[in-house]
C-alpha positions as CSV (number, residue, x, y, z in Angstrom):
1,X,-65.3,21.5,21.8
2,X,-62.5,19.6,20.6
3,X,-62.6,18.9,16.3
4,X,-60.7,15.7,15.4
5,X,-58.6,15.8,12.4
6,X,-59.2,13.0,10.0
7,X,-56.8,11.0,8.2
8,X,-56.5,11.8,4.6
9,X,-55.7,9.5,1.8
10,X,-52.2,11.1,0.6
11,X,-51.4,11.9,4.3
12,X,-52.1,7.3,5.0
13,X,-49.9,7.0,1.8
14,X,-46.7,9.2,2.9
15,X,-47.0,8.0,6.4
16,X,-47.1,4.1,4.9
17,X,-44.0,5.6,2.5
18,X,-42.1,7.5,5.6
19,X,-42.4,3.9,7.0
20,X,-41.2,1.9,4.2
21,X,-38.4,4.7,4.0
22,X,-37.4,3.7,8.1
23,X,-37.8,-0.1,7.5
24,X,-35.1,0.5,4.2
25,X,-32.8,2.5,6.3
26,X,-32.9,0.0,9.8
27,X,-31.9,-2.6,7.5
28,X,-28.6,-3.7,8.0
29,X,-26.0,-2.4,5.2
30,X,-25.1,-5.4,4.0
31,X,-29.0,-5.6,2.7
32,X,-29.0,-2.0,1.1
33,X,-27.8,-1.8,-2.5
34,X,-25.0,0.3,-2.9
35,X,-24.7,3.0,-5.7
36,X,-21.9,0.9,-7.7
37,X,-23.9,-2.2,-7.6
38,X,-27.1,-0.3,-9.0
39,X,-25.2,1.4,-11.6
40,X,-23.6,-2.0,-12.5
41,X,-26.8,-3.0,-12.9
42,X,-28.4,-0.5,-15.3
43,X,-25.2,-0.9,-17.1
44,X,-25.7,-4.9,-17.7
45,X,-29.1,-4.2,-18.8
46,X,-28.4,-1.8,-21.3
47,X,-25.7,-4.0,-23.1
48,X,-26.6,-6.9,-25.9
49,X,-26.3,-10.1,-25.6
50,X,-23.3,-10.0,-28.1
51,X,-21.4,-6.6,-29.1
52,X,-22.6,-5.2,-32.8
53,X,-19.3,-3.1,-33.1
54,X,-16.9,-4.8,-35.4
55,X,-14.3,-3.7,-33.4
56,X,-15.1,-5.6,-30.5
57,X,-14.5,-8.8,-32.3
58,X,-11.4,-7.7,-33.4
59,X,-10.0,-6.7,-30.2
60,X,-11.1,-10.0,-28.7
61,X,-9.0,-11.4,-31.5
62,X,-5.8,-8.8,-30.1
63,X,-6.6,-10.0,-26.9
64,X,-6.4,-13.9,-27.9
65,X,-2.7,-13.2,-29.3
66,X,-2.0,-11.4,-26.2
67,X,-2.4,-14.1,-24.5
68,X,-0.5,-16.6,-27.1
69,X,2.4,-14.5,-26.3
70,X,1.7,-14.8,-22.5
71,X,1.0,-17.8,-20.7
72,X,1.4,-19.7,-24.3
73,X,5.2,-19.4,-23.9
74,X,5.4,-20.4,-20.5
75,X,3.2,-23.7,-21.6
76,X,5.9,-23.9,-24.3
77,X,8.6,-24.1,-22.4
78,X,8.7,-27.7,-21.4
79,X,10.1,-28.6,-25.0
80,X,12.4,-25.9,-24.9
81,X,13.4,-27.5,-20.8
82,X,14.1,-31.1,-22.8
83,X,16.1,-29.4,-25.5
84,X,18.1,-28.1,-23.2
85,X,18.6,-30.8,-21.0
86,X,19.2,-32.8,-24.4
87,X,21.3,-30.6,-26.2
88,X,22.4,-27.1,-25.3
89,X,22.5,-27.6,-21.4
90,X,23.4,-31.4,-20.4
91,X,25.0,-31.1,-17.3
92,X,22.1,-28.5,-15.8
93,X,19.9,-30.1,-13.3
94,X,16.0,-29.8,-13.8
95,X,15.9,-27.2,-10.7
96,X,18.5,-25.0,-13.1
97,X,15.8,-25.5,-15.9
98,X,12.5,-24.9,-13.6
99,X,14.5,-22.1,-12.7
100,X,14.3,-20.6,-16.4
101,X,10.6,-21.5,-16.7
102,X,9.7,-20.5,-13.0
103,X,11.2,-17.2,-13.6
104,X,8.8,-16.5,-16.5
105,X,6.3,-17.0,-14.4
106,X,7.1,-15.1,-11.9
107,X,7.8,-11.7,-13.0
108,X,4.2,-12.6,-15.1
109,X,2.4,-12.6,-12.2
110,X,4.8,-10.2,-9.6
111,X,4.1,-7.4,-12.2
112,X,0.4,-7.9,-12.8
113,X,-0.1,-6.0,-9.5
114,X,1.1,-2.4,-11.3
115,X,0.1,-3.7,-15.1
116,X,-3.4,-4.2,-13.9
117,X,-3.7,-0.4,-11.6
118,X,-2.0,1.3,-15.3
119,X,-4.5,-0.3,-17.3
120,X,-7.2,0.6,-14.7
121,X,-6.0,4.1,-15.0
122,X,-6.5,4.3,-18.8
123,X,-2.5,4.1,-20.0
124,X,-3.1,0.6,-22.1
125,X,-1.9,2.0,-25.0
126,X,1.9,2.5,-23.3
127,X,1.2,-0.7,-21.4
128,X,0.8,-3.2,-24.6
129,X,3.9,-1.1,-26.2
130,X,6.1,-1.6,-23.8
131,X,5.0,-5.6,-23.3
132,X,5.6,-5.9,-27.5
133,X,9.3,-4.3,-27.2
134,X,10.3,-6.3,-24.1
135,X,8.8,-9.8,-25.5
136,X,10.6,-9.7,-29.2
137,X,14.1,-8.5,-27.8
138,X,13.8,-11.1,-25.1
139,X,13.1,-13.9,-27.8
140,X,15.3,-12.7,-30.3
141,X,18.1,-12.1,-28.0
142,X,17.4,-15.9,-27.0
143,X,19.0,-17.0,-30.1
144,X,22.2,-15.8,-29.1
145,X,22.4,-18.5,-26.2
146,X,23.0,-21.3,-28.5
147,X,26.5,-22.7,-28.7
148,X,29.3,-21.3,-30.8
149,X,31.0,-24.0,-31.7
150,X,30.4,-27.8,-31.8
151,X,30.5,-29.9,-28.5
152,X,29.8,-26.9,-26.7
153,X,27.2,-26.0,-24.3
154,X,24.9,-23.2,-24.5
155,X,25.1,-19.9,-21.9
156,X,22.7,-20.8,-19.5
157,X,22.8,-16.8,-17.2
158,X,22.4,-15.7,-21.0
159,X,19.1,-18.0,-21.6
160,X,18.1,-17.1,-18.1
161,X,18.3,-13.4,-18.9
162,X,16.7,-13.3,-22.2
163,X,13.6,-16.0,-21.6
164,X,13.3,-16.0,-18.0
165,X,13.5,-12.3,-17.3
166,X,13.5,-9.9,-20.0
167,X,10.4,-12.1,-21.4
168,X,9.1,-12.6,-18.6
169,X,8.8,-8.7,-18.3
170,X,7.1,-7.7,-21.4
171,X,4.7,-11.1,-20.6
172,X,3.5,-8.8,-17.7
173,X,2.1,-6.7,-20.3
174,X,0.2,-9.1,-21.9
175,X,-1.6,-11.2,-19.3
176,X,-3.3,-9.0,-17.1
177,X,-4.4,-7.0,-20.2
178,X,-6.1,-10.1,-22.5
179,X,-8.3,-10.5,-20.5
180,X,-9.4,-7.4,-19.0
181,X,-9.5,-5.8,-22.2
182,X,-11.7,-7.9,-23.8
183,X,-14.5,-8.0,-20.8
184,X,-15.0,-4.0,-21.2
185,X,-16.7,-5.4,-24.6
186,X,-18.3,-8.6,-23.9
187,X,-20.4,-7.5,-20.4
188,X,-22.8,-10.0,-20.7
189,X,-20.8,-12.7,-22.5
190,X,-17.7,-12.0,-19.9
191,X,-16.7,-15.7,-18.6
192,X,-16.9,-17.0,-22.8
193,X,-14.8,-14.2,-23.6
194,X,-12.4,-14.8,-21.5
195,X,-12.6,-18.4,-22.4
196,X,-11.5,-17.7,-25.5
197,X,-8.8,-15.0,-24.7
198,X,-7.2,-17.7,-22.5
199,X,-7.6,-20.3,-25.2
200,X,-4.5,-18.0,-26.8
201,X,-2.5,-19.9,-24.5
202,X,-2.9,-23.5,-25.3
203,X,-3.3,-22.6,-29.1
204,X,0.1,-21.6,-28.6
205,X,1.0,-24.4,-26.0
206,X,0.6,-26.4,-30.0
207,X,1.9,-24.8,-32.2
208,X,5.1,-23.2,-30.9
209,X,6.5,-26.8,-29.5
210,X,5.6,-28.1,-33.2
211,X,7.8,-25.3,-34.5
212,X,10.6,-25.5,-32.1
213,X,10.7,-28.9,-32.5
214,X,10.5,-29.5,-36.6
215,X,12.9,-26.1,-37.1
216,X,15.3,-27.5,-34.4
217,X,15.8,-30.7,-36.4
218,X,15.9,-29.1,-40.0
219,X,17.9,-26.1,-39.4
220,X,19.5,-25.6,-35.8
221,X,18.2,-23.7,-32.3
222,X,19.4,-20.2,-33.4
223,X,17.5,-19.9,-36.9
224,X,14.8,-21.8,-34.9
225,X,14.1,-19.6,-32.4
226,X,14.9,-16.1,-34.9
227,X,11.4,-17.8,-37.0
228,X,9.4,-18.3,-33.2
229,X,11.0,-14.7,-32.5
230,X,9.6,-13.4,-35.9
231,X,6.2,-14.7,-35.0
232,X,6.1,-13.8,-31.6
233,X,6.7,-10.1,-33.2
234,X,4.1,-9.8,-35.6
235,X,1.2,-11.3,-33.6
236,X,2.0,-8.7,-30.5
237,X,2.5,-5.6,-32.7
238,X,-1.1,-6.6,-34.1
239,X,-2.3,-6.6,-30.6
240,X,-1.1,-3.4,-30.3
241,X,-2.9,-2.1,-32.9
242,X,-6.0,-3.9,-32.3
243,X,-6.3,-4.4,-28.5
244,X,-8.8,-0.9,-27.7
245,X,-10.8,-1.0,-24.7
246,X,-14.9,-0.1,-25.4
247,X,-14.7,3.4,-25.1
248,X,-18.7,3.2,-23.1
249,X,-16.8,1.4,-20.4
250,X,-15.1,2.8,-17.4
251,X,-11.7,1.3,-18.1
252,X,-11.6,3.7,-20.9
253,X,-11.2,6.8,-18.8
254,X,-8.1,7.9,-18.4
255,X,-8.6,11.2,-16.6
256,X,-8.9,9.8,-12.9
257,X,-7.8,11.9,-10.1
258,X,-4.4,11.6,-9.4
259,X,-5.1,10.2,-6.0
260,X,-6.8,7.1,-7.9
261,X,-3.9,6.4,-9.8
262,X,-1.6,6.6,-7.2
263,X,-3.3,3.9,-5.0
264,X,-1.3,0.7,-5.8
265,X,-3.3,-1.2,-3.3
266,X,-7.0,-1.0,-2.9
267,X,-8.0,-1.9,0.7
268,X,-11.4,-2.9,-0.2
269,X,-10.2,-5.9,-1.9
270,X,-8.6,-7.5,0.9
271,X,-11.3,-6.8,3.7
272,X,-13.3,-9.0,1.4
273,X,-13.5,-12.5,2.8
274,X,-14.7,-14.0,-0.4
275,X,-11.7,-12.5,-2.7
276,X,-9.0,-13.3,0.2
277,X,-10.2,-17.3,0.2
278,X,-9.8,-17.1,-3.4
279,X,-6.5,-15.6,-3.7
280,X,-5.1,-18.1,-1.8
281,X,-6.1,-20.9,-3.6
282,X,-4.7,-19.5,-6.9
283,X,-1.3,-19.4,-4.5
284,X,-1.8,-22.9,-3.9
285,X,-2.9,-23.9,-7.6
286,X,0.5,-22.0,-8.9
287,X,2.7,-23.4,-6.6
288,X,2.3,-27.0,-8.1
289,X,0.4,-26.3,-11.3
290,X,3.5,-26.1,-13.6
291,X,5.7,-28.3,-12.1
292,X,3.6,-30.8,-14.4
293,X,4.0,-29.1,-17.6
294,X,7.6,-28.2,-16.8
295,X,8.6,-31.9,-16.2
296,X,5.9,-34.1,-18.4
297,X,8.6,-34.4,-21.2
298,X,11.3,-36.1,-18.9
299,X,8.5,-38.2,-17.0
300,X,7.5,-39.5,-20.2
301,X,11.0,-40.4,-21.3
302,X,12.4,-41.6,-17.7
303,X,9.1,-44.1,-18.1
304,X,10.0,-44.8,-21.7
305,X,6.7,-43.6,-22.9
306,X,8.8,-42.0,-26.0
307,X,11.5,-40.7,-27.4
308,X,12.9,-37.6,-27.4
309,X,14.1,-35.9,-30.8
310,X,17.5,-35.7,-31.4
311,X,19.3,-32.4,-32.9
312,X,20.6,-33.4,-36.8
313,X,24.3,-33.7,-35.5
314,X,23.4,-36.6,-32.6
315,X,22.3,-38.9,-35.3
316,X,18.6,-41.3,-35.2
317,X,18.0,-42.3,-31.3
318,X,18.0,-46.0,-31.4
319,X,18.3,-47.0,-27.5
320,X,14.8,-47.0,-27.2
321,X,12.7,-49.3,-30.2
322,X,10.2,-46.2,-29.3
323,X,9.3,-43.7,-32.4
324,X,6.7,-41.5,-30.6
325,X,8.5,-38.1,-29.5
326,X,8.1,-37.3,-26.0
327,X,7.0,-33.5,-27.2
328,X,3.8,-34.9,-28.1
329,X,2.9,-35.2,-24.7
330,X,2.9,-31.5,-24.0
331,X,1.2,-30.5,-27.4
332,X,-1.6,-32.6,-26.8
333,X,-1.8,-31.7,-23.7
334,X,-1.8,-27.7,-24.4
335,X,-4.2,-28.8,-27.3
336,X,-7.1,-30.2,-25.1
337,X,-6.6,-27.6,-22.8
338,X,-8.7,-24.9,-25.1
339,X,-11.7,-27.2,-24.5
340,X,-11.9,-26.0,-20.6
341,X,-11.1,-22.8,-21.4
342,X,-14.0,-22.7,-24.0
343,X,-16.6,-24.8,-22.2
344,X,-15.6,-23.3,-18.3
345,X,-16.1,-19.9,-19.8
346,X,-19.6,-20.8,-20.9
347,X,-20.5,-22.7,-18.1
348,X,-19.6,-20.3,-15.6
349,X,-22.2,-17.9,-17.0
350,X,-24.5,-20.5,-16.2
351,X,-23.7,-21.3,-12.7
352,X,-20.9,-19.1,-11.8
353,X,-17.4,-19.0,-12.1
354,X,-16.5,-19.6,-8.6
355,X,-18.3,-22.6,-8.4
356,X,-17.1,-24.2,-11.9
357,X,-13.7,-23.6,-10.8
358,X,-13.9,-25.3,-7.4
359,X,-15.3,-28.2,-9.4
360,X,-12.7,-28.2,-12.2
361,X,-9.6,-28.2,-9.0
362,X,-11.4,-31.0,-7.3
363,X,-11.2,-33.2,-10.8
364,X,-7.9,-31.7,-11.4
365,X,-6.6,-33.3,-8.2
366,X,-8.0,-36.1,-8.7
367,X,-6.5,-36.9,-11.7
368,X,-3.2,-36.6,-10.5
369,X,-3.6,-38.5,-7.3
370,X,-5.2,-41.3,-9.3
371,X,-4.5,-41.1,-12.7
372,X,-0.9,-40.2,-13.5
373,X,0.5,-42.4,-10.7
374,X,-0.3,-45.5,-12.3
375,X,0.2,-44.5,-16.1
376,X,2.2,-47.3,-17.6
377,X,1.4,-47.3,-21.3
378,X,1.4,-44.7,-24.5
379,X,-2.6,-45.4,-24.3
380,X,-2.6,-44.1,-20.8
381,X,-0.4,-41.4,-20.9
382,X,-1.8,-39.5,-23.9
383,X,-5.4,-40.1,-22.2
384,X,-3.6,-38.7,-18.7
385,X,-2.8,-35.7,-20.8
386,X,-6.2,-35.3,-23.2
387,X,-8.3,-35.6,-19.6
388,X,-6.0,-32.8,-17.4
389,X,-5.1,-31.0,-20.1
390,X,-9.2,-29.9,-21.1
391,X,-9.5,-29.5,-16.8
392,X,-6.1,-27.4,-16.6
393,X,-7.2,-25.3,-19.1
394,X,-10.4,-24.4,-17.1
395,X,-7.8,-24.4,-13.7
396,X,-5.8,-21.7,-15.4
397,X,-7.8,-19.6,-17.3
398,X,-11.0,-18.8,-14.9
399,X,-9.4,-16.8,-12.2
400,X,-9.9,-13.2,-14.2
401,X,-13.7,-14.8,-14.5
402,X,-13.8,-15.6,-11.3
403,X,-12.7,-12.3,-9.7
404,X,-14.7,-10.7,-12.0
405,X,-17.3,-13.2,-10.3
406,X,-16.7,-11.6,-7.1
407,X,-16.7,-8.1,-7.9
408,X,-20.0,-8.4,-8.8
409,X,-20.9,-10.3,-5.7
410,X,-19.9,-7.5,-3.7
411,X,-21.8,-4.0,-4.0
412,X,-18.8,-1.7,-3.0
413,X,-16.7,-2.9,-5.2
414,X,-16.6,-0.7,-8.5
415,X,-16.6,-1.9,-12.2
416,X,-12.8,-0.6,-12.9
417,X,-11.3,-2.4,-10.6
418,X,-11.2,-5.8,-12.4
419,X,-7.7,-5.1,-13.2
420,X,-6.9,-4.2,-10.3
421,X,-7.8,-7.1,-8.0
422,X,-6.9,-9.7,-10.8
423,X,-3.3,-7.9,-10.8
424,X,-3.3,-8.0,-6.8
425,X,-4.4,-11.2,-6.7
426,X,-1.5,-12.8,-9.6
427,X,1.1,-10.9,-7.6
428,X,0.5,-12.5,-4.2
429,X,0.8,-15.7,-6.5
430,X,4.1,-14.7,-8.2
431,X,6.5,-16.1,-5.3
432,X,4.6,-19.8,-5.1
433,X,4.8,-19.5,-8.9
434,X,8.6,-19.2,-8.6
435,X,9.3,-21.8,-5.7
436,X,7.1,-24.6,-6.9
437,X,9.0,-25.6,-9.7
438,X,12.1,-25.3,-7.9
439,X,10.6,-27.6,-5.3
440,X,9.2,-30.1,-7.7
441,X,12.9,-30.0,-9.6
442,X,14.4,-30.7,-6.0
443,X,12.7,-33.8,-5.2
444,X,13.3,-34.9,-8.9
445,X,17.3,-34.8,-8.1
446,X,16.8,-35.5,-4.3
447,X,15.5,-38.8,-4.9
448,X,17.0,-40.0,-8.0
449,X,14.6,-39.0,-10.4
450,X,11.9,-40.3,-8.8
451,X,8.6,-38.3,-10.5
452,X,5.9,-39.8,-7.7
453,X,7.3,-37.1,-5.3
454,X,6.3,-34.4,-8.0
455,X,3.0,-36.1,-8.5
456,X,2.0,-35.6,-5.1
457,X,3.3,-32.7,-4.6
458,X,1.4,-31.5,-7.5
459,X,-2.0,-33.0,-6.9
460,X,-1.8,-32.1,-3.2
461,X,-1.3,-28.4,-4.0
462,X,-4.4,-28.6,-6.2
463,X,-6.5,-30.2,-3.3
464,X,-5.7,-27.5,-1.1
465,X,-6.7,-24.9,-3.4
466,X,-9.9,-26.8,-4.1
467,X,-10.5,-26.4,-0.3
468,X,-10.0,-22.9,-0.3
469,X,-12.2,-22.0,-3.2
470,X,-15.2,-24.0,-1.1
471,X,-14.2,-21.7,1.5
472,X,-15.1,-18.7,-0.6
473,X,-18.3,-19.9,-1.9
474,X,-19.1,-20.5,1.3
475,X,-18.6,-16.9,2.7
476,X,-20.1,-15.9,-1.2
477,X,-23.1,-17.5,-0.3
478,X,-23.7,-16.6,3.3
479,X,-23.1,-13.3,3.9
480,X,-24.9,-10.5,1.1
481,X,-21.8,-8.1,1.3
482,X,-18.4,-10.7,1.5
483,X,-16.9,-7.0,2.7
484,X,-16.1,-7.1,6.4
485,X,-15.3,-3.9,7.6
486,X,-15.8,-4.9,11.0
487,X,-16.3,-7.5,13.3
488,X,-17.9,-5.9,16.4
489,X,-21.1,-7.3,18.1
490,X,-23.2,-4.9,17.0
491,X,-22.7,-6.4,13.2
492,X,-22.6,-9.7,14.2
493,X,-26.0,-9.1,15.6
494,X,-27.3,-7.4,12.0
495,X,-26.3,-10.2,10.0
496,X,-28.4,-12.6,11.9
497,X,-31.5,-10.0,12.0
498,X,-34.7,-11.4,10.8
499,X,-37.8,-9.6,9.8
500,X,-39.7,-9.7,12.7
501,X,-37.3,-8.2,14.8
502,X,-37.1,-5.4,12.7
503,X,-41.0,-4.6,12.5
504,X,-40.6,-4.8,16.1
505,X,-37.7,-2.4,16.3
506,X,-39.7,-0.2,14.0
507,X,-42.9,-0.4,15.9
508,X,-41.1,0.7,20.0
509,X,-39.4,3.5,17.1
510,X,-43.4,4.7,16.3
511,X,-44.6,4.3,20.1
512,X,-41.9,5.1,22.4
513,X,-40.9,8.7,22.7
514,X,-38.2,10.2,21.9
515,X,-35.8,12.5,24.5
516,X,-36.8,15.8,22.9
517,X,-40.2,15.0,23.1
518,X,-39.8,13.6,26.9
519,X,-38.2,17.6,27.6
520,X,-40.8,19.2,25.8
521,X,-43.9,17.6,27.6
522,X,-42.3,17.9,31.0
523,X,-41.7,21.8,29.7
524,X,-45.2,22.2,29.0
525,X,-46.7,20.6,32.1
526,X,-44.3,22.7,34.1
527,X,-45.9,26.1,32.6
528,X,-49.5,24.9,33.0
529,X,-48.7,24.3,36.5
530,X,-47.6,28.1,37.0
531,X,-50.4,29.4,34.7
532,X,-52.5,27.5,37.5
């Protein structure tokens, strides 16, 4: 007589677990969470809305000077390009002076790659201190360009040395570090914080042109520049001091293994589709972003929409019945741009950086296709500049947001990393960042200073990068893991699984024996044929 077992409650409810356990681990791995992503997780739950500490409002401040003495002097620089073209450096061409201005922006981003793996690695301490020593000797070194005696031009390899590459250097320091500093405090405020971090850029995009360009006319370029120098100084030695990641947050750690620290390049970054699409649209967007604030001065005054300001020994400029300066352009233009880096910041915690920053390309585009082609008028330009500057500010200062948009996007992709896919991704961008003004400066002199060929090339180099960044929303939204490992059929075929063909797969699993059990019945029906 043959007793059948019954089915207890707690035996139903592992079986119904053990089966919710083989349905998790069928899915594909794309679907499952990874560890970093629930640990990322946990971690944005547990942190306020806003930071209590003190200290993380004074850091963010560290972090907003860091970037003033950044990006703000490259923004800058267009006044000190007409000076020189005006004063010091007459019988330069504008590539020469893109040159100087290009270079700064190139070993800014060619250096962000290692800046950004050193901060990553804990060493921001020696990182900022190094970045404050090369920035002040590079500016007050700059003073010893000017001329020596009357009549006579200004050293331009010396200028190149001292702004372009010695400043250039110690901005390396700066840039990848404003921003990734401050987001280890603000975790759930990231995007506005880094709005305001990159607002240090067009702050300074006012006021230093104001400066250069009032001290310039009272005293001359050397005691000028020795005051910009002086406050170039005090507001980096201040970051310095102030500039401390949260010591809760990974970044903080400096005791890595050494293998960690001694991967420059992490491989992860660049199998993921999403990141890849986005790093080269910031290629594109550098390689005609600042050939417009490089050459708006000169536009302005080759359309007679102002008047440059002459140096105390030229005497009052009276060939043009014009009294607006030409440096007002760029001001106003640097001014509005702290409204996009505000408002993008808090709008891409709302909707996603990615997606406000394909938006804010598009419009930027479009504004220079449409809008400063057929400018004509004062009216016209300084609304030209008021309406691209507040959408160049969002261009420019979203890409840390935006990666930091994608790292979260993507489950295998850790926390302390930001810095070093935001450095990866300025470095791939550091060679268009050094040709486009060059290129822009060319078709200036190539066809007698004709500006339409800049404007084009300008606006067509945003369009593409507006494409691009479509492009990576697109793989964002369509694929749960943007990391592509591989592309064999077998994957292919799990990320077009659906649930039904899983509970299938699960239920031939349940019914269909397995090999072992095949051997083992064919074993047993072979002895009970011998017992017979």
């Amino acid at each position: 007589m043959v007793f059948k077992k019954s089915e207890s409650p707690r035996s139903a409810t592992s079986t119904a677990s053990g089966s919710r356990q083989l349905s998790l681990s069928t899915k594909p791995e794309t679907e499952r969470p990874s560890a970093a992503s629930s640990l990322r997780g946990a971690q944005d739950d547990d942190e306020p809305n806003w930071p209590r500490e003190f200290k993380a409002y004074t850091t963010l401040l560290g972090c907003f000077f860091l970037m003033f003495n950044s990006w703000g002097l490259v923004n800058a620089y267009g006044t000190y390009a007409s000076y020189y073209k005006e004063e010091l450096l007459p019988d330069a061409g504008l590539l020469l002076l893109n040159l100087i201005g290009s270079t700064q922006s190139f070993f800014v981003l060619i250096n962000s790659w290692w800046v950004g793996r050193l901060l990553d690695a804990g060493h921001t301490r020696k990182v900022l201190g190094v970045g404050w020593v090369m920035v002040s000797l590079g500016m007050f070194t700059l003073s010893l360009a000017g001329r020596k005696k009357d009549h006579e031009q200004g050293e331009y390899g010396l200028i190149w040395l001292t702004q372009g590459m010695i400043t250039g250097l110690g901005m390396a320091c700066f840039f990848v570090a404003s921003s990734q500093i401050a987001s280890t405090w603000f975790v759930k405020r990231k995007s506005f914080a880094i709005g305001i971090v990159a607002s240090g850029a067009s702050i300074a995009g006012l006021v230093y042109p104001f400066m250069i360009k009032y001290l310039i006319k009272e005293t001359n370029f050397k005691t000028a520049n020795l005051c910009v120098a002086s406050v170039v100084c005090a507001t980096a030695l201040f970051s310095w001091v102030s500039a401390v990641p949260n010591p809760r947050h990974p970044l903080n750690k400096s005791n890595l293994p050494k293998r960690a620290i001694r991967r420059w390049v992490d491989p992860d970054a660049f199998r993921n589709v999403t990141y890849n699409w986005f790093v080269a649209s910031i290629a594109f967007m550098f390689l005609g972003f600042y050939a417009v604030f490089f050459n708006l001065e000169e536009w302005a005054a080759h359309k007679k929409l102002g008047t440059k300001n002459p140096s105390p020994e030229q005497g009052p400029d009276t060939s043009r019945n014009n009294t607006f300066h030409t440096f007002i352009y760029l001001a106003v233009m640097n001014a509005s741009s702290t409204i996009g880096r505000l408002s993008s910041g808090y709008l891409s915690d709302k909707f996603g950086a990615l997606q406000v920053h394909a938006v804010v390309m598009t419009i930027g585009s479009i504004l220079l296709y449409a809008f400063w082609t057929n400018v004509n008028t004062i009216a016209a330009a300084l609304a030209f500049v008021i309406f691209f500057g507040a959408v160049s500010g969002a261009i420019i200062g979203l890409p840390p947001a935006s990666v930091a948009h994608i790292i979260k996007l993507s489950p295998d992709a850790e926390l302390s990393s930001l810095g070093h896919w935001t450095g990866m991704m300025y470095t791939v961008s550091a060679i268009p960042a050094l040709v486009g003004p060059i290129i822009a400066g060319h078709f200036i002199t190539r066809f007698n200073n004709n500006y339409i060929t800049v404007q084009m090339w300008s606006a067509t180099c945003l369009f593409i990068s507006a494409l691009c960044l479509y492009v990576a929303i697109w793989y964002s939204k369509h694929r749960k893991n943007p990391i592509s490992r591989s592309l064999s059929v077998a994957s292919l075929k799990n990320m077009f699984r659906t649930d039904s063909d899983e509970e299938k797969e699960l239920e031939t699993r349940s019914t269909a024996p397995s090999a072992a059990d095949s051997q083992t019945f064919a074993r047993r029906q072979s002895k009970d044929s011998d017992s017979t």
